[in-house]
N, C-alpha and C positions, 0 to 999 in steps of 0.2 A: 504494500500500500504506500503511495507516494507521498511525500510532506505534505501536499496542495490537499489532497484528498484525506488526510488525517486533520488537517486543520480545519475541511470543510466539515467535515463530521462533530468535529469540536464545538463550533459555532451553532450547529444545527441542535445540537444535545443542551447547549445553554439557552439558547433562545425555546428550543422546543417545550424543556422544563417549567420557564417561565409562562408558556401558554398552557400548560398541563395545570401550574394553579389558577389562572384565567379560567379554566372550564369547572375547576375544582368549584371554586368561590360559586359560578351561575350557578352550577349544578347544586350545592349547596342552599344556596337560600330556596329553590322548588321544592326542599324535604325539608326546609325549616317551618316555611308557612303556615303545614299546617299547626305545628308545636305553636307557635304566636298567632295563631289566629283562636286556640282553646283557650292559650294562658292570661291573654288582655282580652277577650272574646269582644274581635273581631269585628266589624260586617263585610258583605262582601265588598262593596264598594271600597273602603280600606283597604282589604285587601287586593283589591286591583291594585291600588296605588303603589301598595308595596312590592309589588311584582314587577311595576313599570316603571320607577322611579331609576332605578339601575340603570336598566335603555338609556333614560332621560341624562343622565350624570355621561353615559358613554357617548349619548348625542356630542354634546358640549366637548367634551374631554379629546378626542378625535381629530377636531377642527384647530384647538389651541395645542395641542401637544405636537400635531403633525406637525403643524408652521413651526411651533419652537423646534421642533427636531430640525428641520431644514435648515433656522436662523441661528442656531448656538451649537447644536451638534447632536447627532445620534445616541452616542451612548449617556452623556450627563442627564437627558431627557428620559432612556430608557430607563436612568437610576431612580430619579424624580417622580415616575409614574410606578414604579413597582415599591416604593417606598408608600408614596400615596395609597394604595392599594391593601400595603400591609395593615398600615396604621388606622386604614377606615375597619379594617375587620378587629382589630384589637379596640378598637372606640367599640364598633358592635358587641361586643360581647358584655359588653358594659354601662347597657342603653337600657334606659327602667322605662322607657315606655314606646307604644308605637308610633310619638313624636319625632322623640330622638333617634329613632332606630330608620326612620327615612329619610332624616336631615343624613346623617352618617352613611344609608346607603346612596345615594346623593354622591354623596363626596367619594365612596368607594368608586363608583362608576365612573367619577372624571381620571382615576389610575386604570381603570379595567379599558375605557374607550380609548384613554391616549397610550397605553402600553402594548394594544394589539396594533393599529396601524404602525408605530415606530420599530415593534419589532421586524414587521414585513418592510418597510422599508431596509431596516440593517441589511436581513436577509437578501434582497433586493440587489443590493448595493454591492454585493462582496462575488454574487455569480454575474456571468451570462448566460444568454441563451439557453437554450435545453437543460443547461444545469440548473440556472436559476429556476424555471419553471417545477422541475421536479424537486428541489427545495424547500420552495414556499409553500405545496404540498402534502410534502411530507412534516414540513415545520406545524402545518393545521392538523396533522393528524394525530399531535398531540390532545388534542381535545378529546379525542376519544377516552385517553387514559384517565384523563381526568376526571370525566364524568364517573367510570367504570372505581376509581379510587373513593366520588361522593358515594358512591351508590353504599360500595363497602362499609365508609365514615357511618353514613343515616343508618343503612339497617344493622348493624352490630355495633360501631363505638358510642353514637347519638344515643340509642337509647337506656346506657348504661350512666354517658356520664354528660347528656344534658345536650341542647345546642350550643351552647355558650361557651363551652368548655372546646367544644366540636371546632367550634369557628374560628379560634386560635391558632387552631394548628395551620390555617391559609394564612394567617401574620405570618408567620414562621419565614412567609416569601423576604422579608423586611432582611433576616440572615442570608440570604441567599444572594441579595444587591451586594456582599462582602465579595462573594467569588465572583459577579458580575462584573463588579468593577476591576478587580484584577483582568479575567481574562480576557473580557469582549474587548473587541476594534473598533476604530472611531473609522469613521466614511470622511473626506473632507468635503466641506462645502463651503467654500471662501465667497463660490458665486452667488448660495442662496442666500449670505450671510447681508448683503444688502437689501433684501428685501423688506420691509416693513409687512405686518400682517395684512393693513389694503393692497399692498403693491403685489406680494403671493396671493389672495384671494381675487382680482382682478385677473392677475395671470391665468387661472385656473377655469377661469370665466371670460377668458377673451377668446378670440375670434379661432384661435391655435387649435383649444383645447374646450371649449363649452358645449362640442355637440358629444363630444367624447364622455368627459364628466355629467353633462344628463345622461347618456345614455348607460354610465357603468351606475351611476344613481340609479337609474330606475329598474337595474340590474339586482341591486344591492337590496333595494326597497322590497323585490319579490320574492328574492333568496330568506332575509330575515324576518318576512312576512308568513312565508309558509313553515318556517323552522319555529318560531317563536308560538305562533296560532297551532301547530298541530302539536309541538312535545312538549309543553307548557302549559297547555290549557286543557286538550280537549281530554288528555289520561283523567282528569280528573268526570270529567264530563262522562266518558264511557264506564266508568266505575260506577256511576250512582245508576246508570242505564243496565247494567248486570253483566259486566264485565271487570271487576277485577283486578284479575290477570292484573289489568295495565299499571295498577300501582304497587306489582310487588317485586320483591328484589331483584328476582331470574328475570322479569321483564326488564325489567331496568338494564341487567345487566348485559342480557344478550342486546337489542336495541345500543348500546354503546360496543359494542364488543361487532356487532354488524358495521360500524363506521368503517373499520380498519382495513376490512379488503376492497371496500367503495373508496379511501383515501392510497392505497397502496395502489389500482389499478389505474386511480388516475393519474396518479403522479408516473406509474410506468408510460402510457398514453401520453402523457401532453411534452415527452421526448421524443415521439416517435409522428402524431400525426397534429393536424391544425388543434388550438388551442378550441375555440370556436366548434368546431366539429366534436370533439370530445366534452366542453360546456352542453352542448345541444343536446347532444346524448343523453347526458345526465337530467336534465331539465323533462325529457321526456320519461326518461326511468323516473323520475320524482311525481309528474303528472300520472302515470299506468299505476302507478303506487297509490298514491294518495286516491285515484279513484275507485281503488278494490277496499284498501282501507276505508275507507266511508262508505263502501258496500259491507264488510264486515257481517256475518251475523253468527259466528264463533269462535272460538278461542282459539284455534287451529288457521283461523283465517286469518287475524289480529297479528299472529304470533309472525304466520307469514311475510303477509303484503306489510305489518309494522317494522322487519328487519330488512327488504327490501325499499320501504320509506327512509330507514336511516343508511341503507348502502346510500342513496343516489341522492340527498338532499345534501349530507355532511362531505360527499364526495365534491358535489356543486359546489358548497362552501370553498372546498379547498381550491378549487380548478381557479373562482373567483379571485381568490388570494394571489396564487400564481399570474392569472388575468390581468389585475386591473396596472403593477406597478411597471407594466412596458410602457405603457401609456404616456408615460411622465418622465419629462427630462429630470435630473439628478435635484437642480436647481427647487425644483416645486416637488417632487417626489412624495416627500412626507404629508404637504399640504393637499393634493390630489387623491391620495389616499384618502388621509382622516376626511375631508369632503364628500367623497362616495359613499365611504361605510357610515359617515353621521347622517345622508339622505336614507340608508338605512334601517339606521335607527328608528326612523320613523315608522317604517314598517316593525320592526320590533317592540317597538310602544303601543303602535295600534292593534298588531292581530290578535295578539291573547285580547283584549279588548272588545274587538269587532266579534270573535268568535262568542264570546256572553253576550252582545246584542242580540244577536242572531239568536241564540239557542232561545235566550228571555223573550222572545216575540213570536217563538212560532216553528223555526226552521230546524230541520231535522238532520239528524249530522250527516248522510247523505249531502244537503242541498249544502250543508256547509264546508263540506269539502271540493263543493260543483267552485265556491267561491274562489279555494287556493287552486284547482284546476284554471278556471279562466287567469287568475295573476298570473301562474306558470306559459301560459298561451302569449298573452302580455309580453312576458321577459323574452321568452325565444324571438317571438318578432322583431323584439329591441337588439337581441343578440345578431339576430341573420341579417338585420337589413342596416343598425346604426352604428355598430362598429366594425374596425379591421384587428385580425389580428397582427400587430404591429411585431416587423421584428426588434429583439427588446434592445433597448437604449442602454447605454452606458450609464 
């Protein structure tokens, strides 16, 4: 194994780690919920809030942390947002009401929203071509593990010694910014280091780059719209309907543990054929999925079409990751990013959301998944007809 290709692995295991607790944390608070929605009892409305306020915190965080990445540097921002992140989950644990515990998750979300775009930018920055693409990839398919490690957390350590106790162990990230700073690499960015945050957010939005950033927007918007409305919400929903299954451990586990051959084969693909073509793919396995899943009527079928829903959605994720940072000269990189994935966000705040309108009115989870079917319909037209796949920039 060559030094280039040990050092690339090196980077890939540090950055990857760091979005392993990124997934930890999400996945986390989905099996704290209901513990804080018995113990301050709740309503639901609250708990929307608390579910969505996180989104909201990564909205924000995405936009200011990208640019500062671009304006001051890579790594002192990666440190700043995984520090932010630790220290909102150690506030958490020691929040007496569900006041303070959404002011705090709040502030966790501007380290969760600005430490995902910055790491993909690093990541970004240090390959080319086919390498980079299989990188960025493979760097999201840490999310898998991380879910697969909450699952572990909630059904065995949480209910011995507490969520409180549970949610500490995600500060833990706070030590981890110690080996960060030693070994990660800085990217230079002299040129983006002139930009003021209107002069990067115009860039991003001029004439170069505005049809490109709607378009990985509205990309973003349907990705995190069908991920957050379907594994978020509606397990709860199909449980009080007589199914279960969806909220118990083996579900949880397999459903995370299916991401990994959806994350591994994309990342093999998006070496070998168009980016684009392999995105579509996937978007269409998420669509065939999600509408067998909202046909559902056993547990055999759930268990199914629900681990082919997490092959081809989390695999989408990652293709996206890979996707959006060719886009973007070096200069605006971080800012172009966090821009896309905070339009995003939007979808991540509304679909668990939309999905309890819908159910409160009438519509039946069939018709509700007709809904993330047309988004998905949506996204690939934006795929096939508003962007290129560009070959990636330096």
């Amino acid at each position: 194994m060559g030094t280039t290709e040990v050092k690339g692995n090196k980077l890939l295991l540090l950055i990857g780690t760091a979005w392993l607790f990124d997934a930890l944390d999400v996945a986390l608070l989905s099996f704290i919920m209901p513990a804080i929605k018995t113990s301050w009892h709740l309503s639901a409305s609250t708990l929307g809030v608390v579910s969505s306020v996180t989104s909201l915190g990564m909205f924000f965080g995405a936009i200011i942390f990208g640019h500062l990445a671009d304006k001051i540097g890579r790594k002192p921002i990666m440190l700043v947002t995984l520090l932010l992140f630790s220290g909102g989950n150690l506030l958490l644990a020691l929040t007496p009401n569900v006041e303070l515990f959404i002011l705090v998750r709040f502030i966790t979300g501007l380290g969760l929203g600005g430490e995902l775009p910055v790491a993909t930018t690093i990541i970004a920055d240090h390959f080319k071509g086919k390498q980079r693409s299989r990188m960025l990839v493979l760097v999201d398919s840490f999310w898998a593990f991380g879910w697969i490690l909450a699952a572990v957390l909630a059904f065995s350590v949480m209910t011995y010694i507490g969520w409180r106790v549970t949610v500490l162990i995600t500060a833990l990230m706070g030590l981890y910014v110690i080996l960060i700073r030693r070994h990660l690499p800085e990217t230079h960015t002299a040129e983006a280091a002139k930009y003021s945050f209107k002069e990067a957010w115009t860039q991003v939005w001029s004439s170069q780059y505005w049809r490109t950033t709607l378009a990985l927007g509205i990309l973003w918007f349907v990705i995190m719209f069908v991920y957050y409305g379907m594994f978020l919400w509606l397990p709860t929903v199909l449980a009080t309907r007589g199914f279960p299954l969806v909220k118990s451990y083996g579900y949880t586990v397999l459903m995370s543990i299916a991401q990994l051959p959806g994350y591994y084969l994309a990342a093999w693909l998006v070496g070998r054929v168009s980016r684009k073509l392999v995105l579509s793919i996937y978007l269409l396995g998420t669509m065939a999925s999600a509408a067998v899943f909202g046909l559902a009527t056993s547990n055999m079928m759930i268990l199914v079409s629900g681990a082919w829903l997490s092959f081809f959605t989390l695999g989408a994720w990652g293709i996206m990751i890979a996707f959006t940072p060719s886009h973007y000269a070096l200069a605006v990189r971080g800012m172009g990013i966090g821009v896309t994935q905070s339009i995003g966000r939007v979808g991540a705040i509304g679909g668990p959301y939309l999905v309890g309108m819908l159910i409160s009115i009438g519509f039946s989870i069939p018709a509700v998944f007709g809904v993330f079917v047309g988004a998905l319909v949506l996204g690939i037209l934006v795929l096939l007809f508003g962007l290129k796949d560009h070959v990636d920039r330096d």
